[in-house]
C-alpha positions as CSV (number, residue, x, y, z in Angstrom):
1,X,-70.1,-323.5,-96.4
2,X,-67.4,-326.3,-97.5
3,X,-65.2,-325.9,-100.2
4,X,-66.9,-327.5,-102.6
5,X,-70.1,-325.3,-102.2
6,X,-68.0,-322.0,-102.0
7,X,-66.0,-323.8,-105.4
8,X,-69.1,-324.7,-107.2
9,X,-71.0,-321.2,-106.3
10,X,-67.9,-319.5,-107.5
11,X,-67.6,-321.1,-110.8
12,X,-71.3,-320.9,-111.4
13,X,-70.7,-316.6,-110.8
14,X,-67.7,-316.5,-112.6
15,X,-68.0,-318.9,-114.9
16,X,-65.1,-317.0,-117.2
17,X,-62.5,-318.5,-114.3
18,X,-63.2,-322.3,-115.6
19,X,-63.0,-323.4,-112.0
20,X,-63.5,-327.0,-110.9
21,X,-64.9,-328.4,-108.0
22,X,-61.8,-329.8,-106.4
23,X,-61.5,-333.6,-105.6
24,X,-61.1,-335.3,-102.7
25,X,-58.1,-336.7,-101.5
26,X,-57.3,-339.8,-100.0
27,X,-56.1,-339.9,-96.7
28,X,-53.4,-342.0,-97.4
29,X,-51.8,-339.7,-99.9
30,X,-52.0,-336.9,-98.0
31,X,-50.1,-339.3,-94.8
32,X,-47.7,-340.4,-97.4
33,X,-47.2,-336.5,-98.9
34,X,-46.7,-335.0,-95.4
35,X,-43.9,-338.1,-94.2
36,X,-42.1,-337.0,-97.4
37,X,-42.5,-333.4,-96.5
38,X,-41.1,-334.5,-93.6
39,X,-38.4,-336.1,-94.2
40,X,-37.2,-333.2,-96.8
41,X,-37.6,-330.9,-94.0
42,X,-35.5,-333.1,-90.9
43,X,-32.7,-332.8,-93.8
44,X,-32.8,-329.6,-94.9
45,X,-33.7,-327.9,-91.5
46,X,-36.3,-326.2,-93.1
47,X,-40.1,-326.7,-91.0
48,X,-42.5,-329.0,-93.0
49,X,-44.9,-327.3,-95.0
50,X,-47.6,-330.3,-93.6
51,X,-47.1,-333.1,-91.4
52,X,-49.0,-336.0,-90.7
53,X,-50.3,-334.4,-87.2
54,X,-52.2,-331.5,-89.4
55,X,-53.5,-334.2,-91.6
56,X,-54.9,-336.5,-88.8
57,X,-55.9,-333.2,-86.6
58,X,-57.9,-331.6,-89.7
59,X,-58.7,-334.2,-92.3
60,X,-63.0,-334.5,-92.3
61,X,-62.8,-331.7,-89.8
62,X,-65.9,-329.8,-89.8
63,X,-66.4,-326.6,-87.7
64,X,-69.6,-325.3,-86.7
65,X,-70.1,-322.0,-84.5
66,X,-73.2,-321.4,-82.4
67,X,-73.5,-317.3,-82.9
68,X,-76.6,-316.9,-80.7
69,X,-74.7,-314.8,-78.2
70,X,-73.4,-312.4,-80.9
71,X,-77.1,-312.3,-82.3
72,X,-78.7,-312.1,-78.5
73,X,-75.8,-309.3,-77.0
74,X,-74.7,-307.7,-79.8
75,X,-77.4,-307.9,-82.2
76,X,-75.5,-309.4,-84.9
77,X,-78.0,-311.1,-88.1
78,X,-75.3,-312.1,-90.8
79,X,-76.3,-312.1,-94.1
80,X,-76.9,-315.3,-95.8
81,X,-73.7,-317.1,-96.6
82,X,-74.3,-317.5,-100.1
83,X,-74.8,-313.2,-100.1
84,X,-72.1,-313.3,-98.5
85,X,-70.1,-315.8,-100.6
86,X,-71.0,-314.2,-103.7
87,X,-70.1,-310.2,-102.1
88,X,-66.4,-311.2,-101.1
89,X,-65.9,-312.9,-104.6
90,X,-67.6,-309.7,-106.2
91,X,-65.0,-307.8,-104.2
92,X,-62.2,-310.1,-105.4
93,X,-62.9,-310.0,-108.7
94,X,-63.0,-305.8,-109.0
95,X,-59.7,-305.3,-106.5
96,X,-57.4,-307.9,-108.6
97,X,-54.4,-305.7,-108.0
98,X,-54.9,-306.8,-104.3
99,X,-52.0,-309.4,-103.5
100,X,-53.1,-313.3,-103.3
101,X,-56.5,-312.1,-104.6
């Protein structure tokens, strides 16, 4: 699932959390964003939170995973990713105390 399904099926679960499907943003922003990043980071030592490599190595990057030898060998028959979507954010919501949940 991308982002923005995950986003809109979250929002439409929990609608209480006011979410918003998030908006794209244009490459040249995020090129601009990760030279100043940059820069900060060549003068104050510090290592770049992005730089313009991750954006031109994962911008429009779309994985997909071919799973049959997990299903063939091991047997393996995921649930459906919405089910599964929907479980971890039912999880989330009851263990709030986790951290970064």
């Amino acid at each position: 699932m991308t982002i923005t399904d995950t986003t809109a099926l979250a929002a439409k679960l929990y609608p209480e959390l006011n979410l918003k499907v998030p908006n794209s943003v244009p490459k040249v922003v995020l090129y601009a964003i990760a030279g100043m990043m940059e820069l900060t980071a060549k003068l104050n030592g510090k290592p770049p939170l992005l730089t313009r490599k991750d954006i031109a190595m994962f911008s429009g990057l779309q994985q997909n995973f071919d799973i049959s030898k997990a299903r063939n060998e091991l047997g393996f028959n995921p649930k459906a990713r919405e089910l599964a979507v929907k479980e971890a954010l039912d999880y989330l919501m009851k263990n709030k105390s986790i951290p970064g949940a």
